[in-house]
SETOR-225556 format. One record per residue (C-alpha): x, y, z; residue number from 1; chain. Coordinates in Angstrom, 1 decimal. Layout:
REC      X      Y      Z  nr kette
REC      X      Y      Z NUM     A
...
***
This chain:
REC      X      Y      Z  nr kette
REC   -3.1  116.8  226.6   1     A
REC   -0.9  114.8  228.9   2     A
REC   -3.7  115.0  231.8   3     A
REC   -6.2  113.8  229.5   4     A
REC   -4.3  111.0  228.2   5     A
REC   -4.0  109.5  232.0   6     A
REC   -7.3  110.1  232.9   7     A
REC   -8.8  107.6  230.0   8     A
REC   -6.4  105.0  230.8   9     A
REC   -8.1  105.4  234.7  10     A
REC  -11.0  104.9  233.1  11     A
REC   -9.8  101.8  230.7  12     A
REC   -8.0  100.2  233.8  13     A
REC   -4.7  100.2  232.0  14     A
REC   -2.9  101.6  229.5  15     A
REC   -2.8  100.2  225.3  16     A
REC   -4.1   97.2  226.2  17     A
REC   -6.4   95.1  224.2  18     A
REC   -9.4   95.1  226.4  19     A
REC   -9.7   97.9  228.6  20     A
REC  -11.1  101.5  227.0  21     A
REC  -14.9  101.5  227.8  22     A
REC  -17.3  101.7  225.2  23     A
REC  -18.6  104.3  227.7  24     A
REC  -18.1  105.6  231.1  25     A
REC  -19.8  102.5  233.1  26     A
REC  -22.3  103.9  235.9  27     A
REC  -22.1  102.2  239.4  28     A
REC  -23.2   98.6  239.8  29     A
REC  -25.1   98.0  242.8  30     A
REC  -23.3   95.7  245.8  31     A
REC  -24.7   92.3  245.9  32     A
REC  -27.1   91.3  248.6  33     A
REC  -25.7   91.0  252.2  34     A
REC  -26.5   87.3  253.0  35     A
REC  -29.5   87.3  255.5  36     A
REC  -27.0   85.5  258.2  37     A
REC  -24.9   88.3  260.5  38     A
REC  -21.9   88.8  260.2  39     A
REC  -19.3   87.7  263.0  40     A
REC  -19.3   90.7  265.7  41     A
REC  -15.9   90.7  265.6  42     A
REC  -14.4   92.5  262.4  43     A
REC  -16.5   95.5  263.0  44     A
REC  -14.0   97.7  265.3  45     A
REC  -11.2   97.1  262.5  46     A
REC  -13.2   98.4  259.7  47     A
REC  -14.1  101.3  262.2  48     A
REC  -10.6  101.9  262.9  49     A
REC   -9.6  101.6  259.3  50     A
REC  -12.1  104.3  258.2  51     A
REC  -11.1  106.5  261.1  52     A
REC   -7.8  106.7  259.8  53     A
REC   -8.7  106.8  255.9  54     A
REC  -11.0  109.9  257.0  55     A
REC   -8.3  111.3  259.3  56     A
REC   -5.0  111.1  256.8  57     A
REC   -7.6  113.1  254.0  58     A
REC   -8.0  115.3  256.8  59     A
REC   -4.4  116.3  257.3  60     A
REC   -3.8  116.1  253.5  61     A
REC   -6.7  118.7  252.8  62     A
REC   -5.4  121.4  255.6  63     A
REC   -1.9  120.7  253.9  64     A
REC   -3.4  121.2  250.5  65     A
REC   -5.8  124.7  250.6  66     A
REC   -2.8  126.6  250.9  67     A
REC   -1.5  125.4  248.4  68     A
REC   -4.7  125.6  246.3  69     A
REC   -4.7  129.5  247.1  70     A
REC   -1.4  130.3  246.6  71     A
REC   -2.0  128.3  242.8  72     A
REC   -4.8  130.9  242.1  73     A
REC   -8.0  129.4  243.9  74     A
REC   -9.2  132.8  245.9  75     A
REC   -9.7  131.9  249.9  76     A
REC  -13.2  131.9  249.5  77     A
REC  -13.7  129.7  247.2  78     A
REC  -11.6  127.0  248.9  79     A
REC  -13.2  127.4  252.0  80     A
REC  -16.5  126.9  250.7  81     A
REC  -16.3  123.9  248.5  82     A
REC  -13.7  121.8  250.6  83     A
REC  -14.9  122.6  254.4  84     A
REC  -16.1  119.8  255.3  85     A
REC  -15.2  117.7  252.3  86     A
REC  -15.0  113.6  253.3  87     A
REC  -13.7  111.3  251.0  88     A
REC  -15.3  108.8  248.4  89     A
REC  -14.3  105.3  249.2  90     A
REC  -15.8  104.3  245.9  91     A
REC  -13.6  106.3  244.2  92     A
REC  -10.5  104.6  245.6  93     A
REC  -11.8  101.1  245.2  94     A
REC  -12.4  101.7  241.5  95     A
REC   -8.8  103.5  241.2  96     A
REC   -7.1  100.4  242.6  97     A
REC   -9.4   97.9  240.8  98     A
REC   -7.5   95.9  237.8  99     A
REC   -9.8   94.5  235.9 100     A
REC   -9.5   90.0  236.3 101     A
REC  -10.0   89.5  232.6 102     A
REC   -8.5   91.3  229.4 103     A
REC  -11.2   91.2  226.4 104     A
REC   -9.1   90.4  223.0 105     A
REC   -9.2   93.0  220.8 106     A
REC  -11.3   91.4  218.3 107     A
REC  -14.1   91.4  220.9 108     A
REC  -13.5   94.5  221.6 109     A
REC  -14.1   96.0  218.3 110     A
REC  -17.0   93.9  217.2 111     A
REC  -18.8   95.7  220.8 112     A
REC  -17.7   98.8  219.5 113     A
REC  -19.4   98.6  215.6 114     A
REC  -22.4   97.1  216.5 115     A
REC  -25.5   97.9  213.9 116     A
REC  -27.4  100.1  216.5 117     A
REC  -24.4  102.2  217.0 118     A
REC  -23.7  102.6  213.2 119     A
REC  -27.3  103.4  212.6 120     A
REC  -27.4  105.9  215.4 121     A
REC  -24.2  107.3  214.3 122     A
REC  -25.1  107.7  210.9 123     A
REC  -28.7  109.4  212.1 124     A
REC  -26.6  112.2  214.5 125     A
REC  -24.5  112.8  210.7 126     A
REC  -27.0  113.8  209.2 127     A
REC  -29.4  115.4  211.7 128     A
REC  -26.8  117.8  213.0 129     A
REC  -26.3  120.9  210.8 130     A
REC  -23.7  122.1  212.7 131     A
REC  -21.2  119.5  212.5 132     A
REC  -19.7  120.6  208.5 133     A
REC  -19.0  124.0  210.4 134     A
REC  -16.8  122.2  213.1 135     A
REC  -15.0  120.3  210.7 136     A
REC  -14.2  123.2  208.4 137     A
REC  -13.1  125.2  211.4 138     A
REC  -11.0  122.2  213.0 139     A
REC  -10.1  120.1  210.4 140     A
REC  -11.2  116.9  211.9 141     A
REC  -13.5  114.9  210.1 142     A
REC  -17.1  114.7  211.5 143     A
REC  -17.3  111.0  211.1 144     A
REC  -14.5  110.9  214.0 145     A
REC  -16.0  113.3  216.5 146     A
REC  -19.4  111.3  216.2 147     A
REC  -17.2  108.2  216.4 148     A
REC  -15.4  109.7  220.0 149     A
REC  -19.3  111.3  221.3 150     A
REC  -20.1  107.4  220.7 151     A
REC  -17.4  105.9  222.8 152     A
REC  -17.1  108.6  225.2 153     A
REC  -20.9  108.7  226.6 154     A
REC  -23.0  107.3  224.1 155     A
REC  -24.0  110.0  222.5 156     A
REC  -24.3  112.2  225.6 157     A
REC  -26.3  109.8  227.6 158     A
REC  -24.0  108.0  230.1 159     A
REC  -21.8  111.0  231.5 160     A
REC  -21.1  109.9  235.1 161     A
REC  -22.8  111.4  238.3 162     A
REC  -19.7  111.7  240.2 163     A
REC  -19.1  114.7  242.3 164     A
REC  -15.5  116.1  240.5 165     A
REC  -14.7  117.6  243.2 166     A
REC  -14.4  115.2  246.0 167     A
REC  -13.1  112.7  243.3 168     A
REC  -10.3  114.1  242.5 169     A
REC   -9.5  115.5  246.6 170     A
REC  -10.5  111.7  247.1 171     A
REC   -7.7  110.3  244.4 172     A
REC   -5.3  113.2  245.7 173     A
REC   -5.3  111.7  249.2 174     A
REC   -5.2  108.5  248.4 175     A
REC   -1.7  109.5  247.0 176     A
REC   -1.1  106.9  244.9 177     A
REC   -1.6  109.9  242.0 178     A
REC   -1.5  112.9  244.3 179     A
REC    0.3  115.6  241.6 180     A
REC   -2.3  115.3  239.0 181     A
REC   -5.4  114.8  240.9 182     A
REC   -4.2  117.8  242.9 183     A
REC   -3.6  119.6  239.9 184     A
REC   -7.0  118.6  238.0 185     A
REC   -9.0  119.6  241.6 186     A
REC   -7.4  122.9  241.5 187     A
REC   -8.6  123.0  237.7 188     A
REC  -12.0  122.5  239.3 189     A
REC  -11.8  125.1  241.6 190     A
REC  -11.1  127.2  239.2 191     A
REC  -14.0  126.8  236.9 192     A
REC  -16.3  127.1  239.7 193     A
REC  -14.9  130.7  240.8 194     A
REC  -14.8  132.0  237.6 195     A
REC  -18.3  131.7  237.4 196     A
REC  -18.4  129.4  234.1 197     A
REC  -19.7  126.8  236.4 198     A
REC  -21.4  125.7  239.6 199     A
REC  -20.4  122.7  241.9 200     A
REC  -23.5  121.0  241.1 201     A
REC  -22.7  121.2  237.4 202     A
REC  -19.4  119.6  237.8 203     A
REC  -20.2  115.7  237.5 204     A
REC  -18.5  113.2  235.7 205     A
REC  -16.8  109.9  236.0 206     A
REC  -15.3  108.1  239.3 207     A
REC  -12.1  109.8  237.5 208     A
REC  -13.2  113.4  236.9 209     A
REC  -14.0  113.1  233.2 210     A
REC  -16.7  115.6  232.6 211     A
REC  -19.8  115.8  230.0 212     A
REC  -20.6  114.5  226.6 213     A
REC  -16.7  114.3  225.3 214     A
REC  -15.5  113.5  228.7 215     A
REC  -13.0  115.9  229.5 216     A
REC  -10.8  116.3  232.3 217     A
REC  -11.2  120.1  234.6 218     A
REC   -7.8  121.4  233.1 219     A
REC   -8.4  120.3  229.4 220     A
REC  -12.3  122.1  230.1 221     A
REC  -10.2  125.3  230.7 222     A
REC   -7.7  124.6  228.2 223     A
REC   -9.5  123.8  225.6 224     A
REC  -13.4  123.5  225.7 225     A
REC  -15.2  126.5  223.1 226     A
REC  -18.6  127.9  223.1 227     A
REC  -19.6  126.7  219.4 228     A
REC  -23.3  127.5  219.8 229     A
REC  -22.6  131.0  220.4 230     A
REC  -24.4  131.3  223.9 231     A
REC  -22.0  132.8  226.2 232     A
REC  -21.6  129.3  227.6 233     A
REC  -19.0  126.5  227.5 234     A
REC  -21.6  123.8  228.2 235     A
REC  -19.9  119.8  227.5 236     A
REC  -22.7  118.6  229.3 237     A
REC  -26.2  120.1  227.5 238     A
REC  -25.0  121.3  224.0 239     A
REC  -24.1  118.8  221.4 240     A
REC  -22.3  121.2  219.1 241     A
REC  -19.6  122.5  222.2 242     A
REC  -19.1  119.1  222.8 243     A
REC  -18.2  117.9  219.4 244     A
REC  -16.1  121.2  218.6 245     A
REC  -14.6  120.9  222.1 246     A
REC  -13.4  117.2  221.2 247     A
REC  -11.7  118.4  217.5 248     A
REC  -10.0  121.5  218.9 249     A
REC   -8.4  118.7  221.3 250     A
REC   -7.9  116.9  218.5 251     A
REC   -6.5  119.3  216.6 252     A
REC   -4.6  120.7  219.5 253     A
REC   -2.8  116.9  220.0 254     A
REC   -1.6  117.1  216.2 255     A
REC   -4.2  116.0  213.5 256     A
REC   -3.4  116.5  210.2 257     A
REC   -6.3  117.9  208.1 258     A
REC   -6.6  115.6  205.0 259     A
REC   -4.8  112.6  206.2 260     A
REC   -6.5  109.6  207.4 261     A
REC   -5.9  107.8  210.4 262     A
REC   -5.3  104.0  209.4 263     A
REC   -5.3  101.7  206.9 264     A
REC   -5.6   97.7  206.4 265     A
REC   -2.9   96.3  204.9 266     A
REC   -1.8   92.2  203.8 267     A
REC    1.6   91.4  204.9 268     A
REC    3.9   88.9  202.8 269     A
REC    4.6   85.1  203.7 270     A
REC    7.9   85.6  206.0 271     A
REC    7.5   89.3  207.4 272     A
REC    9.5   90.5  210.0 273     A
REC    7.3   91.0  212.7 274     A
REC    9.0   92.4  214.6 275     A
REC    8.8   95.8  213.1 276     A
REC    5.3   96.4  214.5 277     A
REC    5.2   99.1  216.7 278     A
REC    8.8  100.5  214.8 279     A
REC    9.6  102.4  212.5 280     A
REC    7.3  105.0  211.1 281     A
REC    7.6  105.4  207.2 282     A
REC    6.1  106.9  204.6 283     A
REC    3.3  103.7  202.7 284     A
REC    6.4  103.4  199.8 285     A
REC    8.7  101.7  202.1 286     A
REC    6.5   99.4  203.5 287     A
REC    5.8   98.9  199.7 288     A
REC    9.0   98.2  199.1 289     A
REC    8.7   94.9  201.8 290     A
REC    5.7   93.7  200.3 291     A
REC    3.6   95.3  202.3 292     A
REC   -0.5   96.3  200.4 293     A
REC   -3.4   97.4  201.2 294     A
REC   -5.8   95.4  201.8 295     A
REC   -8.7   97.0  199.8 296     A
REC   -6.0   97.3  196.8 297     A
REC   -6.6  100.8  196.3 298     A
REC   -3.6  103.3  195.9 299     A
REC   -2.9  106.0  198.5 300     A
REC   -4.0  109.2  198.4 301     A
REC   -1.5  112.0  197.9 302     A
REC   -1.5  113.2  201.6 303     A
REC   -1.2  109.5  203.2 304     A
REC    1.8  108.4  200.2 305     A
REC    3.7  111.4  202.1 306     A
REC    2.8  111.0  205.7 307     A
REC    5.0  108.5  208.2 308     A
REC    2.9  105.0  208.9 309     A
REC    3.7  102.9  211.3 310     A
REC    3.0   98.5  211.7 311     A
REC    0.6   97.7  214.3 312     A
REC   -0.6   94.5  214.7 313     A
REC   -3.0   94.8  217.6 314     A
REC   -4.3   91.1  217.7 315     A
REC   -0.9   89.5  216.5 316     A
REC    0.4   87.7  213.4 317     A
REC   -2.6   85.9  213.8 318     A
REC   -5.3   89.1  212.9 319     A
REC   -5.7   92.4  211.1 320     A
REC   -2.6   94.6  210.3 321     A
REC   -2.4   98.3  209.9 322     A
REC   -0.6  100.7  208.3 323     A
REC   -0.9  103.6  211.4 324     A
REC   -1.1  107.4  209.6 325     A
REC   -0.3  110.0  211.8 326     A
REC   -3.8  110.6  213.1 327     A
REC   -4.3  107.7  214.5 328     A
REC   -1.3  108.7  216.8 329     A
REC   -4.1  112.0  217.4 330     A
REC   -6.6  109.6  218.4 331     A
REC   -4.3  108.5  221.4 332     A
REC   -3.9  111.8  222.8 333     A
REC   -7.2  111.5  223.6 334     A
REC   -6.5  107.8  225.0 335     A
REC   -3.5  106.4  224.4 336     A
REC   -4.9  102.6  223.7 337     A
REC   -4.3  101.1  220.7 338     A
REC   -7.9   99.7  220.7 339     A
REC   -9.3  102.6  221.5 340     A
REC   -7.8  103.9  218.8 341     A
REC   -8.7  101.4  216.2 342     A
REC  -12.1  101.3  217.2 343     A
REC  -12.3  105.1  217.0 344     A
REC  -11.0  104.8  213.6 345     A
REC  -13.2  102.0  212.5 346     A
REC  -16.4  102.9  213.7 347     A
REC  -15.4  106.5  211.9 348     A
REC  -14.9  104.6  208.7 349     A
REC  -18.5  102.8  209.2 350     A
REC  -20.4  106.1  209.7 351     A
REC  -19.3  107.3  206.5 352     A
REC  -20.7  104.4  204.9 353     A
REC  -17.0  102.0  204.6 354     A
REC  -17.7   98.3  205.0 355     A
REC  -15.9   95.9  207.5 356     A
REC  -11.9   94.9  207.3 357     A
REC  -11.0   92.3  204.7 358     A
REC   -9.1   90.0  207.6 359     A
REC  -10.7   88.6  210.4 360     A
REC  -10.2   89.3  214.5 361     A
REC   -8.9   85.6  215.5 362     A
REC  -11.1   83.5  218.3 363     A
REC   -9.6   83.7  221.8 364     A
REC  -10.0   83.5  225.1 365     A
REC   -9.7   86.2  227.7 366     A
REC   -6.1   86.8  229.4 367     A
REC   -6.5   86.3  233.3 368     A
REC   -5.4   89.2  235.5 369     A
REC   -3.0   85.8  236.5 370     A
REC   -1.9   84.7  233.1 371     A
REC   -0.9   88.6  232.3 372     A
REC    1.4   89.1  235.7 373     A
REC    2.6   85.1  235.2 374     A
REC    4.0   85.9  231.3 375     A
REC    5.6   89.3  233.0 376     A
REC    7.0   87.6  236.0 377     A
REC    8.5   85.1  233.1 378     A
REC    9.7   87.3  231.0 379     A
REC   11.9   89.2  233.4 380     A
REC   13.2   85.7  235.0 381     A
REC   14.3   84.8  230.9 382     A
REC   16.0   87.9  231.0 383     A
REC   13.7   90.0  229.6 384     A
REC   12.6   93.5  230.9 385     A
REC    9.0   93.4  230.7 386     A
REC    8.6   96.1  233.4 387     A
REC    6.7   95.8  236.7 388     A
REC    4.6   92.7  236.8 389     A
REC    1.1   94.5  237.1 390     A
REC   -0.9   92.5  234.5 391     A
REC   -1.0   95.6  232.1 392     A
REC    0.1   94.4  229.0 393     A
REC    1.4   97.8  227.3 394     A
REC    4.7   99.3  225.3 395     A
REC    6.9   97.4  227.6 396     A
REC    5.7   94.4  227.8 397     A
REC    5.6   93.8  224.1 398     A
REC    9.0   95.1  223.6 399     A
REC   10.6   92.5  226.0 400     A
REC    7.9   89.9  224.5 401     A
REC    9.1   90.6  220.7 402     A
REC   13.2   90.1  222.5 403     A
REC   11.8   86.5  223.7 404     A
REC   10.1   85.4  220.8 405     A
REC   12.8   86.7  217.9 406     A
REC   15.5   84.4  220.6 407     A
REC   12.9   81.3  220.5 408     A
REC   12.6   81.9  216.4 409     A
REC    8.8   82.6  216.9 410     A
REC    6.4   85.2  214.9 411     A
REC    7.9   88.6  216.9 412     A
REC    4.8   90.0  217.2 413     A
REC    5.0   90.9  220.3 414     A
REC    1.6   89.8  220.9 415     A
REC    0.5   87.9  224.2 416     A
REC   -1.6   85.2  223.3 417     A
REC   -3.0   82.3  225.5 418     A
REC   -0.4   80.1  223.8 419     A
REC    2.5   82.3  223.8 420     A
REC    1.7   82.5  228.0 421     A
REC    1.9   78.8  228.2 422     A
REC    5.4   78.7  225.7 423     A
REC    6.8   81.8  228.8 424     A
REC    5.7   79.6  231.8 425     A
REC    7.4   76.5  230.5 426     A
REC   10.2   77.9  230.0 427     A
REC   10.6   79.9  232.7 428     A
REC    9.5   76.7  235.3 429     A
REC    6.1   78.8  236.3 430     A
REC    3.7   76.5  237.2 431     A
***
């Protein structure tokens, strides 16, 4: 589950931020046009060097690493064929390093994710496929959230990636920069294909080896993809009814609770204590007991009054709050974003015929890849451990931004607003 969780956040560009899960795996876009003037003679033999060595350290790391993919249960021949002569993927490692240069708020975020066409489409799939009641009776997970992950995941099975797993994953694993599990997700590969289950050619996914319909990473495809339909196949690329039960046994497997739900709005009382977002988890009573309600005014059911909720308050003081039930905590096993997450959950709730949140996502502009690092680079110079300054604004980050703001008597939300960056770089003398 681990290996699945750091795949997504590749694919979102960082991890639990506010902006970066895809509504689906993006395909390629094109280069721009190369200006009709040449280009100066002159950089050409450093680019050729440059690639000469790129091509020549995946060289020595690929002799270093079939032994190594043998004696981890690859048979000879199967590593022979399928990485002699194996290049890399330079688009792979561009897209690995890229962070994106602007975070979308959350409230943007969501409103992409429940747009009418989706709802409509989502709705259509819940009650065109008979199969789904049998996966949720089997896995406990509600069909409303598979169709809600098929819909962020690939669109209902339409945008799946083209990429070759294979030399992604060698191409991450020389690269180095995440060598151990790209190495161990390539081996994953290997193995499918020499069991049989699998061809080369049927192996494609994302730039970061997610595979077919539910995305799914090689090891969690041997781990933990099932042949619902009964045809001898595990197929999470042509058959809608592996997919979905392949997505709730992962579900399942990362901890959800049959019968409990996953979220729920709640108001919060003039003078809260922010800063208990992201804190304690207790059972809806407690947070009772502070004044905190839900926001539809309707009393819990018997499994949520007894399950541990959590505060998050992904857009600040300033948006929505939520009461976080355990399965929402589920939903980040699969990606471990709290937007993700919420739009999961939400869009989940809309399929089933619920209507939209009673508070509304506040106006704002995007964070600059800058802005992110600058409030970072701040917060450490205030004394404040924010982490490294990478411009991914995740557990860290709000921690040591909630310590700031509760010593400046502000809302500890632990939310990084445009505002709040200013307030950091003022005091910290960042100009």
């Amino acid at each position: 589950m681990d290996r699945r969780v750091f795949l997504v956040l590749l694919l979102a560009g960082c991890a639990d931020t506010t902006a970066n899960a895809p509504l689906a795996p993006s395909t390629p876009v094109a280069p721009p046009p190369v200006a009709s003037t040449p280009a100066p003679a002159a950089p050409a033999p450093a680019a050729t060097v440059e690639t000469g060595g790129q091509v020549a350290a995946f060289n020595a790391w690929l002799a270093d690493f079939k032994p190594r993919a043998v004696a981890a249960g690859v048979p000879q021949a199967v590593v022979e064929r399928e990485l002699n002569g194996l290049t890399p993927n330079p688009r792979v490692i561009s897209l690995d390093g890229r962070q994106p240069e602007f975070s979308k708020p959350v409230g943007d975020y969501i409103k992409g994710v429940i747009s009418d066409d989706r709802v409509a489409v989502g709705r259509g799939k819940r009650d065109q496929l008979a199969f789904l009641p049998s996966v949720e009776q089997r896995y406990g997970v509600p069909r409303d959230i598979l169709l809600a992950v098929w819909a962020m995941e690939s669109a209902f099975g339409k945008i799946q990636g083209d990429f070759d797993v294979v030399r992604s994953m060698a191409s991450l694993a020389a690269d180095g920069r995440r060598r151990a599990w790209a190495e161990g997700e390539l081996i994953a590969a290997l193995k499918i294909i020499a069991s049989g289950e699998d061809t080369r050619d049927q192996l494609k996914g994302s730039w970061a080896g997610a595979m077919g319909q539910t995305q799914f990473l090689p090891s969690n495809y041997l781990s933990t993809a099932v042949d619902f339909d009964g045809d001898g196949r595990r197929d999470i690329w042509r058959s809608d009814a592996d997919s979905l039960a392949s997505a709730a046994n992962l579900l399942a497997k990362g901890g959800w609770k049959p019968g409990v739900g996953w979220a729920r709005e709640v108001i919060l009382p003039a003078g809260f204590d922010y800063s208990l977002a992201e804190g304690p988890r207790e059972v809806p009573s407690w947070w009772e007991a502070k004044g905190v309600k839900r926001a539809d005014g309707l009393p819990w059911t018997a499994a949520d009054a007894a399950s541990p909720a959590g505060l998050i308050l992904p857009a600040g003081a300033a948006g929505p709050a939520f009461l976080a039930l355990p399965n929402h905590f589920a939903i980040r096993k699969y990606n471990n974003s709290t937007s993700y997450a919420l739009g999961i959950g939400l869009l989940a709730d809309r399929f089933g015929g619920g209507g939209p949140l009673v508070a509304s996502w506040p106006v704002e502009q995007p964070l600059s890849l800058g802005d992110r690092m600058a409030a970072q680079i701040a917060l450490a110079r205030l004394g404040f451990d924010p982490g490294p300054a990478d411009g991914v604004i995740g557990a860290g980050t709000r921690k040591a931004l909630r310590a700031w703001q509760q010593s400046r008597q502000l809302p500890a939300d632990g939310y990084l607003s445009s505002d709040m960056v200013g307030k950091l770089k003022a005091q910290a003398a960042i100009s």
